[in-house]
mmCIF file of the N, C-alpha and C atoms, coordinates in Angstrom:
data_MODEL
# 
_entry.id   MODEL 
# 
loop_
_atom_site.group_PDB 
_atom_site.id 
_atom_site.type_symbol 
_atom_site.label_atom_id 
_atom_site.label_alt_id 
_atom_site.label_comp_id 
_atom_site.label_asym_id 
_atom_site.label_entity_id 
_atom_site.label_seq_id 
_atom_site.pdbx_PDB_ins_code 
_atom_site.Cartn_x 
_atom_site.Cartn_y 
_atom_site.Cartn_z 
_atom_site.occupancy 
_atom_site.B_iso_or_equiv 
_atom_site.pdbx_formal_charge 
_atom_site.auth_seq_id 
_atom_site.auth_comp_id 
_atom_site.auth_asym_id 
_atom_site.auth_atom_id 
_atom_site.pdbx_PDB_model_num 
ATOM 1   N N  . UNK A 1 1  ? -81.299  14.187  51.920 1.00 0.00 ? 1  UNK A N  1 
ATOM 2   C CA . UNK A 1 1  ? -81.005  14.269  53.336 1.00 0.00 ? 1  UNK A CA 1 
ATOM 3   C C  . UNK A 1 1  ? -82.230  14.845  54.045 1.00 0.00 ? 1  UNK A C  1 
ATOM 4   N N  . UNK A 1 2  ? -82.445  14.160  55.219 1.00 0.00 ? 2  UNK A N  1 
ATOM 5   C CA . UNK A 1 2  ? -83.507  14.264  55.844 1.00 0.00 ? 2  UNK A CA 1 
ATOM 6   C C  . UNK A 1 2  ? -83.583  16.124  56.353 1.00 0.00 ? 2  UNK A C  1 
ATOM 7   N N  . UNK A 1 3  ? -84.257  16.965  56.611 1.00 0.00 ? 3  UNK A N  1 
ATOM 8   C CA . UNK A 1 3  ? -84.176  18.326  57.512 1.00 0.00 ? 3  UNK A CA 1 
ATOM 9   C C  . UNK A 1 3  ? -83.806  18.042  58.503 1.00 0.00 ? 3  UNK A C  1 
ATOM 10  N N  . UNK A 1 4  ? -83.737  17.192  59.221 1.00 0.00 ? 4  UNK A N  1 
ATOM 11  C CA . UNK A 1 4  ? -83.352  17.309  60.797 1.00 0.00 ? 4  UNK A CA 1 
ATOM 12  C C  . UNK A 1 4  ? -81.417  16.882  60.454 1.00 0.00 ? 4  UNK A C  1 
ATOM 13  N N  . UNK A 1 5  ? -81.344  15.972  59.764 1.00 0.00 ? 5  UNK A N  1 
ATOM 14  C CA . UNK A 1 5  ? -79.704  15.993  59.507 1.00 0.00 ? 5  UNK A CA 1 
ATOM 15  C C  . UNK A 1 5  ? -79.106  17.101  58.860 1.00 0.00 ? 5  UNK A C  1 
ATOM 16  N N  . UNK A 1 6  ? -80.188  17.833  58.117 1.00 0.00 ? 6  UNK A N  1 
ATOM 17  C CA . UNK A 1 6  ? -79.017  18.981  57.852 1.00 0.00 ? 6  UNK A CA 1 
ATOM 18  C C  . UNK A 1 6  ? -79.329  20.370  59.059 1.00 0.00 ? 6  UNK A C  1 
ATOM 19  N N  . UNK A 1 7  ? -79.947  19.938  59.964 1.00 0.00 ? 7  UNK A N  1 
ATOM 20  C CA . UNK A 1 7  ? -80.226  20.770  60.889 1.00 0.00 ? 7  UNK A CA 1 
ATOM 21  C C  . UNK A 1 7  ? -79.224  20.597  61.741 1.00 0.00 ? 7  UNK A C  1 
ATOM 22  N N  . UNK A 1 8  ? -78.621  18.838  62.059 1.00 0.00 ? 8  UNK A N  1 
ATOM 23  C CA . UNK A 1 8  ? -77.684  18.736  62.815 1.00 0.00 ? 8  UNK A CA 1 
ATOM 24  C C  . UNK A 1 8  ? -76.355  19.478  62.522 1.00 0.00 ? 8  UNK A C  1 
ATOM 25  N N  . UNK A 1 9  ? -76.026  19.184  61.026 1.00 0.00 ? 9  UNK A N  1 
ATOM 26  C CA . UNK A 1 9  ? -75.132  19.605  59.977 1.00 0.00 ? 9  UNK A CA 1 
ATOM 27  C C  . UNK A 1 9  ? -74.379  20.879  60.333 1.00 0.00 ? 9  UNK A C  1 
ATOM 28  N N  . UNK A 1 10 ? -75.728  21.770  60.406 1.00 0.00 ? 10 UNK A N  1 
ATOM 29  C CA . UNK A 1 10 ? -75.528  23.289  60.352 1.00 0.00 ? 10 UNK A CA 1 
ATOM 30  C C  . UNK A 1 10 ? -74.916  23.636  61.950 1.00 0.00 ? 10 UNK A C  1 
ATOM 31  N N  . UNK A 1 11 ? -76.111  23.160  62.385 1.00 0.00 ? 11 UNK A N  1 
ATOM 32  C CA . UNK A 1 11 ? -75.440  23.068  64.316 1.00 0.00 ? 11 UNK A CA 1 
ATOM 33  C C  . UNK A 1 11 ? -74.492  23.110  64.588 1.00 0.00 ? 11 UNK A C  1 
ATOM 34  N N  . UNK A 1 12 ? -73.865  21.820  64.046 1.00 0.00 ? 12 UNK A N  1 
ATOM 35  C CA . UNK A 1 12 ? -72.764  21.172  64.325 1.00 0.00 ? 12 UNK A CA 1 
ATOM 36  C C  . UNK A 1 12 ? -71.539  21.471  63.903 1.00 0.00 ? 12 UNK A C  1 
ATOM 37  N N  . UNK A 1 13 ? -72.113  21.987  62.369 1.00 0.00 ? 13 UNK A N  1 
ATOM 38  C CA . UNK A 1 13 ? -70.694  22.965  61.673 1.00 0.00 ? 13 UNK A CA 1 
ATOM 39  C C  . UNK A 1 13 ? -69.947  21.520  61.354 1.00 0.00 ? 13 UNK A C  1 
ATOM 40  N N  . UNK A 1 14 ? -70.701  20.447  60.938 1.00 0.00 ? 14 UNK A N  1 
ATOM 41  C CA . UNK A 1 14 ? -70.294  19.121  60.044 1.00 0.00 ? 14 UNK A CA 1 
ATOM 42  C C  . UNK A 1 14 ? -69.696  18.939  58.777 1.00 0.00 ? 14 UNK A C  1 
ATOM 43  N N  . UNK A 1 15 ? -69.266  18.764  58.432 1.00 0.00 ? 15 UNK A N  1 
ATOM 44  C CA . UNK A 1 15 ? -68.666  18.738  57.328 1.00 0.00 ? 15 UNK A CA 1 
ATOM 45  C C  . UNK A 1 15 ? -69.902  17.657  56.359 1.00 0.00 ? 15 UNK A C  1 
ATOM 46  N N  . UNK A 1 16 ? -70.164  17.739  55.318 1.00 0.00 ? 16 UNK A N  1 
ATOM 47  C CA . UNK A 1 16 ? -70.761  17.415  54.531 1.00 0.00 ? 16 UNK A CA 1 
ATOM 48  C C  . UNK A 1 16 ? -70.588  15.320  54.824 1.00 0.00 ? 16 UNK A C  1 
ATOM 49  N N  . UNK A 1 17 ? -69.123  15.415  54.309 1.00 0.00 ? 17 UNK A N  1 
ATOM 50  C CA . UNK A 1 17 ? -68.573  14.026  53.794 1.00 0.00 ? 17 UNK A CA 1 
ATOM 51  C C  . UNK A 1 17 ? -68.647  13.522  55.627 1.00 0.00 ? 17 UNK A C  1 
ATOM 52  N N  . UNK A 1 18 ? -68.580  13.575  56.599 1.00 0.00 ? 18 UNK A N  1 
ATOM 53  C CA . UNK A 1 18 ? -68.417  13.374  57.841 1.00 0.00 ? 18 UNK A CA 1 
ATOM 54  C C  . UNK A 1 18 ? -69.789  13.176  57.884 1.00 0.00 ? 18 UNK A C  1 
ATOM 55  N N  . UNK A 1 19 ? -71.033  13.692  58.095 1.00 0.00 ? 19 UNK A N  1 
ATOM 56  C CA . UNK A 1 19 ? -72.101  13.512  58.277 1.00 0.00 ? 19 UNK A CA 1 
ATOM 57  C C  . UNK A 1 19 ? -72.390  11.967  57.649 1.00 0.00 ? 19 UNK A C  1 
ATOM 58  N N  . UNK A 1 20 ? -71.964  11.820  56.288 1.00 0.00 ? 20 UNK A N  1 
ATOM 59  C CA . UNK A 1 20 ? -72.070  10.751  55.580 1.00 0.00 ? 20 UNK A CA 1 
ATOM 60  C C  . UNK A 1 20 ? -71.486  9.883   56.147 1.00 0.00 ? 20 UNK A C  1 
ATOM 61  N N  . UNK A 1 21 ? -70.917  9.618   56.443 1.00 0.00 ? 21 UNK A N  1 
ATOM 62  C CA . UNK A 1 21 ? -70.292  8.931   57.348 1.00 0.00 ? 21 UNK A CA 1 
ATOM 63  C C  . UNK A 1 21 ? -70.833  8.360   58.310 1.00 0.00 ? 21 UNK A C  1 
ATOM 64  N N  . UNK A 1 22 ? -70.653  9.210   59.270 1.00 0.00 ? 22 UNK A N  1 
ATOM 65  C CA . UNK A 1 22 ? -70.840  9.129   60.555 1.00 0.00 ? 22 UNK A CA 1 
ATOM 66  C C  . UNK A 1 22 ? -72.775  8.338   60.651 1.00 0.00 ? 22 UNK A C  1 
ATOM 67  N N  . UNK A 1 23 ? -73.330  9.154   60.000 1.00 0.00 ? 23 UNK A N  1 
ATOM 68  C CA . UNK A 1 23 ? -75.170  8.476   60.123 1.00 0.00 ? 23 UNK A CA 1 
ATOM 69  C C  . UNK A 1 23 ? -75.114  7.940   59.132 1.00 0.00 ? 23 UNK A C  1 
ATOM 70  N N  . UNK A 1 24 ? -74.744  7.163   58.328 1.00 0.00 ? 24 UNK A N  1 
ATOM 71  C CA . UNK A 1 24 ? -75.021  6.237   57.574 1.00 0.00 ? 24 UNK A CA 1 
ATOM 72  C C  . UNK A 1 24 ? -75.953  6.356   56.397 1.00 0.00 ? 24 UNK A C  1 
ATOM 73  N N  . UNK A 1 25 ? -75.506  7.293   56.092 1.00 0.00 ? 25 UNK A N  1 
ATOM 74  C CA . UNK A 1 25 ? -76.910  8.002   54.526 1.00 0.00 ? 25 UNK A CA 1 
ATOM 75  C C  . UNK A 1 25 ? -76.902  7.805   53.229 1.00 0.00 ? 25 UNK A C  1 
ATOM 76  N N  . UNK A 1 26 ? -76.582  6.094   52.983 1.00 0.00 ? 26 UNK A N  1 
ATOM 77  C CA . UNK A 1 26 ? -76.473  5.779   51.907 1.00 0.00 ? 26 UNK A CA 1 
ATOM 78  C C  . UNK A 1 26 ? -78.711  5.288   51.846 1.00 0.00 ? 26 UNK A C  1 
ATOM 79  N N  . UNK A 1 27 ? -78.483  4.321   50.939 1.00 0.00 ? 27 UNK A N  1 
ATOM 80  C CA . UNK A 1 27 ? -79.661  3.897   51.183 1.00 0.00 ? 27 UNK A CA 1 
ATOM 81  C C  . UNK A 1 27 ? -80.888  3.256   52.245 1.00 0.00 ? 27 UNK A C  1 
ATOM 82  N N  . UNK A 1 28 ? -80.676  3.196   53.350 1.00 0.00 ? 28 UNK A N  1 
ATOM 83  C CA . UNK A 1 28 ? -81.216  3.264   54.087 1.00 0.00 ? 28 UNK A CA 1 
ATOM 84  C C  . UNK A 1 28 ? -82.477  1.760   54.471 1.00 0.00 ? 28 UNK A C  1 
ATOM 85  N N  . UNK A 1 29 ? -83.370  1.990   54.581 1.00 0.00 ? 29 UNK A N  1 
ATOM 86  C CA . UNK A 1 29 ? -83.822  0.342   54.493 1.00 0.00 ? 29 UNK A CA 1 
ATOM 87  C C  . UNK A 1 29 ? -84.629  -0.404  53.321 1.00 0.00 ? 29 UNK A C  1 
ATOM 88  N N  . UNK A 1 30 ? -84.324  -1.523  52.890 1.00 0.00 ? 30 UNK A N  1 
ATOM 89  C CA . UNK A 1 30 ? -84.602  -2.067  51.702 1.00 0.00 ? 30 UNK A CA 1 
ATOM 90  C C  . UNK A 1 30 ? -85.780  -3.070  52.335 1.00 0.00 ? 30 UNK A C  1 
ATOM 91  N N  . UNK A 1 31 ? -86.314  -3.256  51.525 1.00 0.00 ? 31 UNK A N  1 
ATOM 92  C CA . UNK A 1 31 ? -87.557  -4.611  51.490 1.00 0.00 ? 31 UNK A CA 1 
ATOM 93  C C  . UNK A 1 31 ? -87.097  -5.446  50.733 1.00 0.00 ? 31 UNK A C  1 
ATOM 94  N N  . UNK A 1 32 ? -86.995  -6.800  51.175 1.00 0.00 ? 32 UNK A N  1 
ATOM 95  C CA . UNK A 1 32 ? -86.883  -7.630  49.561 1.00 0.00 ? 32 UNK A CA 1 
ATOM 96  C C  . UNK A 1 32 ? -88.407  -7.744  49.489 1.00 0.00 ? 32 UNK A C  1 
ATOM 97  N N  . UNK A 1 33 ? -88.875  -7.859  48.521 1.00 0.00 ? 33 UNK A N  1 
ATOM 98  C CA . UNK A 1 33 ? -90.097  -8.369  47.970 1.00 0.00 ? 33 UNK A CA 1 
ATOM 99  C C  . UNK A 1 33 ? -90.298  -9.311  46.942 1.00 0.00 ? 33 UNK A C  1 
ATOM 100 N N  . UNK A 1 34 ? -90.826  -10.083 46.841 1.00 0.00 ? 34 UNK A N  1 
ATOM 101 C CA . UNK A 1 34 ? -90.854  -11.427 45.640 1.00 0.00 ? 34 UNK A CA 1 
ATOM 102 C C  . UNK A 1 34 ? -91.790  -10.986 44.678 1.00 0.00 ? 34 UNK A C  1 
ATOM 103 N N  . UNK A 1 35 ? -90.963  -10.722 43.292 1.00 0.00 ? 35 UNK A N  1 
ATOM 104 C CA . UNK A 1 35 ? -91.951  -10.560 42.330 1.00 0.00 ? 35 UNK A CA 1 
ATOM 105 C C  . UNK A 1 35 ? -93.341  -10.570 42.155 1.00 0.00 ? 35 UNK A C  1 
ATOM 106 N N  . UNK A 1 36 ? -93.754  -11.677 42.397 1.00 0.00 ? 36 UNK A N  1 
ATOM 107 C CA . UNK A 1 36 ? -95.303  -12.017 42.335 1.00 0.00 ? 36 UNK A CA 1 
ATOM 108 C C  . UNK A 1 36 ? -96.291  -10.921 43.648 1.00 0.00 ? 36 UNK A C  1 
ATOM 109 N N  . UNK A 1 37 ? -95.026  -10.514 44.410 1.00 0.00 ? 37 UNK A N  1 
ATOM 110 C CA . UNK A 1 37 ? -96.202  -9.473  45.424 1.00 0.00 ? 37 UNK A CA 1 
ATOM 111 C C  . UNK A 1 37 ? -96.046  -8.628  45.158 1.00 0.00 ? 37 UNK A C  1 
ATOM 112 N N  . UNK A 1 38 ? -94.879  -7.632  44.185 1.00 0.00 ? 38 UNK A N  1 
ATOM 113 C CA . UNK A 1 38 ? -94.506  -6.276  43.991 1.00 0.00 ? 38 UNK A CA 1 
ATOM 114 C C  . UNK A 1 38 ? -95.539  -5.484  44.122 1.00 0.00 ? 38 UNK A C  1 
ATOM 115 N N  . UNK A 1 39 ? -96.552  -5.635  43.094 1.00 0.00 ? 39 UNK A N  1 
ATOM 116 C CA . UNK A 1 39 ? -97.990  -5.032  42.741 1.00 0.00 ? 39 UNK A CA 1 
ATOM 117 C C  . UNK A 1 39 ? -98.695  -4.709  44.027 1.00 0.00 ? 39 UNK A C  1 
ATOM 118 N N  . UNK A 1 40 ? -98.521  -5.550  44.785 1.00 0.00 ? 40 UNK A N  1 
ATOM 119 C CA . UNK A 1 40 ? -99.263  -5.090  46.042 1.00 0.00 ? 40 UNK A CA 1 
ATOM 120 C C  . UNK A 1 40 ? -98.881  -4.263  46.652 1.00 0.00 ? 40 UNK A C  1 
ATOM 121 N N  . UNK A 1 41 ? -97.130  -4.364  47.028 1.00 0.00 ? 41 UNK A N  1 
ATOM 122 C CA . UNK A 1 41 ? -96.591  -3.751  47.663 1.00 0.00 ? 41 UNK A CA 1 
ATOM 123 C C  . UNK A 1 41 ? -96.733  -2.049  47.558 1.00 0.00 ? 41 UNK A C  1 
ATOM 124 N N  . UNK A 1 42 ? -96.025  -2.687  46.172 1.00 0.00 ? 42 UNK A N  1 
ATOM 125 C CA . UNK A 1 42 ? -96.616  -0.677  45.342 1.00 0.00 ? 42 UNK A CA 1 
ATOM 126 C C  . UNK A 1 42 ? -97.768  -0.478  45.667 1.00 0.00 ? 42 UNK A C  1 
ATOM 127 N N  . UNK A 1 43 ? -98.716  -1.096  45.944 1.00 0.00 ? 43 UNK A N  1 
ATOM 128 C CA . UNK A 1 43 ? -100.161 -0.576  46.197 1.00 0.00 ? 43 UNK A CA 1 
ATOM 129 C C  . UNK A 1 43 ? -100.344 0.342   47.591 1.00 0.00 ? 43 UNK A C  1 
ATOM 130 N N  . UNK A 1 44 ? -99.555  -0.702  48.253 1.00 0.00 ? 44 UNK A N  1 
ATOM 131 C CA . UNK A 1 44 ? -99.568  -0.245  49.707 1.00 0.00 ? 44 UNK A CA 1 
ATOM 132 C C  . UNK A 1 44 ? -98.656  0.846   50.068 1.00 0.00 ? 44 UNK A C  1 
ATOM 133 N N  . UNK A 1 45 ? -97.604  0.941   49.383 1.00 0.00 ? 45 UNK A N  1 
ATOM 134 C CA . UNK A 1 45 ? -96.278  2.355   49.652 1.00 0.00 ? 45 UNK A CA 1 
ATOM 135 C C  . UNK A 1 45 ? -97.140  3.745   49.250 1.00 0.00 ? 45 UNK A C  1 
ATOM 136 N N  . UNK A 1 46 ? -97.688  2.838   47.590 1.00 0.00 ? 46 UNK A N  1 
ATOM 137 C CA . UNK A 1 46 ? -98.378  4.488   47.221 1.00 0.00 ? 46 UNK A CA 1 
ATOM 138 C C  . UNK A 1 46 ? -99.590  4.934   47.881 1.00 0.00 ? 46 UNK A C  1 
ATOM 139 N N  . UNK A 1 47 ? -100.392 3.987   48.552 1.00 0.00 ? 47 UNK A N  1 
ATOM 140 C CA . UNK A 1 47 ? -101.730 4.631   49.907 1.00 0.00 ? 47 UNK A CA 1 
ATOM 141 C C  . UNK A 1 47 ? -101.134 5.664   50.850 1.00 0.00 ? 47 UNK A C  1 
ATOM 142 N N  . UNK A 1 48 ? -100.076 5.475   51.023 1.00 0.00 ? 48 UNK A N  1 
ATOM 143 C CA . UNK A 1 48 ? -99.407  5.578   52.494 1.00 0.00 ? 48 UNK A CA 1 
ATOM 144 C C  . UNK A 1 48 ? -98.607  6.890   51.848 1.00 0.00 ? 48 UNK A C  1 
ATOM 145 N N  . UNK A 1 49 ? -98.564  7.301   50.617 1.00 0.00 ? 49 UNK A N  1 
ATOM 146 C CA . UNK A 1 49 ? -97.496  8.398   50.289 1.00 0.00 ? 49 UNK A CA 1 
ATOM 147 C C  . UNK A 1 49 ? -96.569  7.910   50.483 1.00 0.00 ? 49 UNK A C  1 
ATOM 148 N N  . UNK A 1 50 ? -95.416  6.551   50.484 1.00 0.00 ? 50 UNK A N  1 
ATOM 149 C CA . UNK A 1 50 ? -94.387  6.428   50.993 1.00 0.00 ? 50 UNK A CA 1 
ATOM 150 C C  . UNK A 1 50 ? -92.914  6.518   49.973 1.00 0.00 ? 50 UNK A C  1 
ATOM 151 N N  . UNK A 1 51 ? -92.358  7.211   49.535 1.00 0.00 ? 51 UNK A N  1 
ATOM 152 C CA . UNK A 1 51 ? -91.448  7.184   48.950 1.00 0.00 ? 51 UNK A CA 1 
ATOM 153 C C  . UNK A 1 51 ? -90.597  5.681   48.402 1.00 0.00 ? 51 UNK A C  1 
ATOM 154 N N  . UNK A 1 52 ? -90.532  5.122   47.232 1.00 0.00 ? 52 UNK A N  1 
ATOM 155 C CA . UNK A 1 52 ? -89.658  4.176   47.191 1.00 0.00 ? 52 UNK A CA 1 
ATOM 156 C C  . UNK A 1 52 ? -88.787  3.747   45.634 1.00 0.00 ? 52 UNK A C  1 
ATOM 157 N N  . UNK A 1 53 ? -87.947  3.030   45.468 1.00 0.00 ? 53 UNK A N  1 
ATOM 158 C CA . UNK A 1 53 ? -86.919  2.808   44.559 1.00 0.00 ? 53 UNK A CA 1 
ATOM 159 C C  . UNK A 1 53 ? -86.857  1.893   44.727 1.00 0.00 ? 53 UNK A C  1 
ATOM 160 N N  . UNK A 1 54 ? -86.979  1.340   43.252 1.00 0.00 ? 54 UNK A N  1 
ATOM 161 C CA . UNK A 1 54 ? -86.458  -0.556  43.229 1.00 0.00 ? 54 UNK A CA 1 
ATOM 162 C C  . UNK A 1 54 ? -85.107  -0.178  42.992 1.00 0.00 ? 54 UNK A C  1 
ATOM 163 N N  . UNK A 1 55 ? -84.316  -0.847  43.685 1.00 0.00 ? 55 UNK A N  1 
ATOM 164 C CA . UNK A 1 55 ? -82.904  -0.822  43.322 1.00 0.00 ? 55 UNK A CA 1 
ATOM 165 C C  . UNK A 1 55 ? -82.176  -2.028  42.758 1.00 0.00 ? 55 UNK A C  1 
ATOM 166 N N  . UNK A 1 56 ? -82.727  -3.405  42.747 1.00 0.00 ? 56 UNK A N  1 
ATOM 167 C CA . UNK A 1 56 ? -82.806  -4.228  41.807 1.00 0.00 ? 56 UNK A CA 1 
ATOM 168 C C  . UNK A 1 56 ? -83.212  -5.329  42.077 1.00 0.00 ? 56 UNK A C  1 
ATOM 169 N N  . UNK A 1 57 ? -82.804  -6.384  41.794 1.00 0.00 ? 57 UNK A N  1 
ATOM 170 C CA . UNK A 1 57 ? -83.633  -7.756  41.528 1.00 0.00 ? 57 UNK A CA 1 
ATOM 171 C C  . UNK A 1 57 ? -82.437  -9.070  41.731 1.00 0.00 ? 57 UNK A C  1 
ATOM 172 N N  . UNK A 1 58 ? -83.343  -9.995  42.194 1.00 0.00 ? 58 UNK A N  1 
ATOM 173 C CA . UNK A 1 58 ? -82.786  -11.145 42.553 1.00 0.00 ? 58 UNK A CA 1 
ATOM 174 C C  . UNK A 1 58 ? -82.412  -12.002 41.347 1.00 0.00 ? 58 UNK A C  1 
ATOM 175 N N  . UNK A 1 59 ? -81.486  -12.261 40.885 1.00 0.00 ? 59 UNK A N  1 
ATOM 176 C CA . UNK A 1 59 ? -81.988  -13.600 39.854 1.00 0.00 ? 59 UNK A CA 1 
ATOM 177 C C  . UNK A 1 59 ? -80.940  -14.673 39.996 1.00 0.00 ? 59 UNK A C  1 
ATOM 178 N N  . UNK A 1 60 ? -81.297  -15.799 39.346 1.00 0.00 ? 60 UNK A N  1 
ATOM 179 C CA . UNK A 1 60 ? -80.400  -16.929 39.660 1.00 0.00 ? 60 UNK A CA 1 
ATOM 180 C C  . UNK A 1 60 ? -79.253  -17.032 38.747 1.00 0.00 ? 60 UNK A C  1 
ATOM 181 N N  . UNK A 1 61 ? -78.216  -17.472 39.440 1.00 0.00 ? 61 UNK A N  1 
ATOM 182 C CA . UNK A 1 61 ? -76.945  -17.110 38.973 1.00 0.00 ? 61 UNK A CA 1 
ATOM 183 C C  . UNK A 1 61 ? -76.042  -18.762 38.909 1.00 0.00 ? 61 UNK A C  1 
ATOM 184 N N  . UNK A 1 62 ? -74.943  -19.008 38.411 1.00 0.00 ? 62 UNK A N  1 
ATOM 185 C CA . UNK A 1 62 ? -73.987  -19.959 38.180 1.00 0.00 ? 62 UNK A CA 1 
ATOM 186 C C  . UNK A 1 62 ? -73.336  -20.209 39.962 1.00 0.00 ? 62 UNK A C  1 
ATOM 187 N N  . UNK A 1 63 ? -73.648  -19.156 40.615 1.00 0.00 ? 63 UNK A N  1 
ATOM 188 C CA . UNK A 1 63 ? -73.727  -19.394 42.111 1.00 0.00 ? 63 UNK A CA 1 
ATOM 189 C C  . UNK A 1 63 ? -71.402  -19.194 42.229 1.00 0.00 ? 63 UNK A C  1 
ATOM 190 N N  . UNK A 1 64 ? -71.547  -18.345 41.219 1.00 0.00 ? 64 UNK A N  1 
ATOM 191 C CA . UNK A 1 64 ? -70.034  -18.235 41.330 1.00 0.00 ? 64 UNK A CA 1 
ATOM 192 C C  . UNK A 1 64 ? -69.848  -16.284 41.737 1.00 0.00 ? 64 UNK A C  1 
ATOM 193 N N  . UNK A 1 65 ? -68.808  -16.346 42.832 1.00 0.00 ? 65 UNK A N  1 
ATOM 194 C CA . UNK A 1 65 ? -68.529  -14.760 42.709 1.00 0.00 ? 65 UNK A CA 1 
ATOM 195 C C  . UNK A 1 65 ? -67.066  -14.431 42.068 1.00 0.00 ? 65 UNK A C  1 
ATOM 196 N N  . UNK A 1 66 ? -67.687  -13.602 41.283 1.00 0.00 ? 66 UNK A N  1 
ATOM 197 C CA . UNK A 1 66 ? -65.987  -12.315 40.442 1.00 0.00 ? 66 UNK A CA 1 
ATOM 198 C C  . UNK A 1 66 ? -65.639  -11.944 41.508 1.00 0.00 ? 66 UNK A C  1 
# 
């Protein structure tokens, strides 16, 4: 959680699970990126200091949903 949300938090006298809620603090914004550029990408997040997580991958499927 960012300092300024738990700054609101405290302010606000928020409840933990409500904050979650309410601002939306799951994962936040994703990139897709296509394999073949990853390398770069990482190149460019880690110049920049930028924090990031692959959270997973595209692959081709029977095009059926469970």
């Amino acid at each position: 959680m960012l300092p300024i949300f738990e700054h609101l938090r405290t302010l606000g006298q928020v409840s933990q699970e409500e904050m979650m809620r309410t601002f939306n603090m799951g994962i936040g914004l994703i990139a897709v990126i296509p394999a073949a550029k990853f390398a770069r990408a990482k190149t460019i997040l880690d110049r920049a200091e930028e924090k990031f997580h692959v959270v997973g991958r595209i692959v081709k499927g029977d095009r059926h949903v469970q």
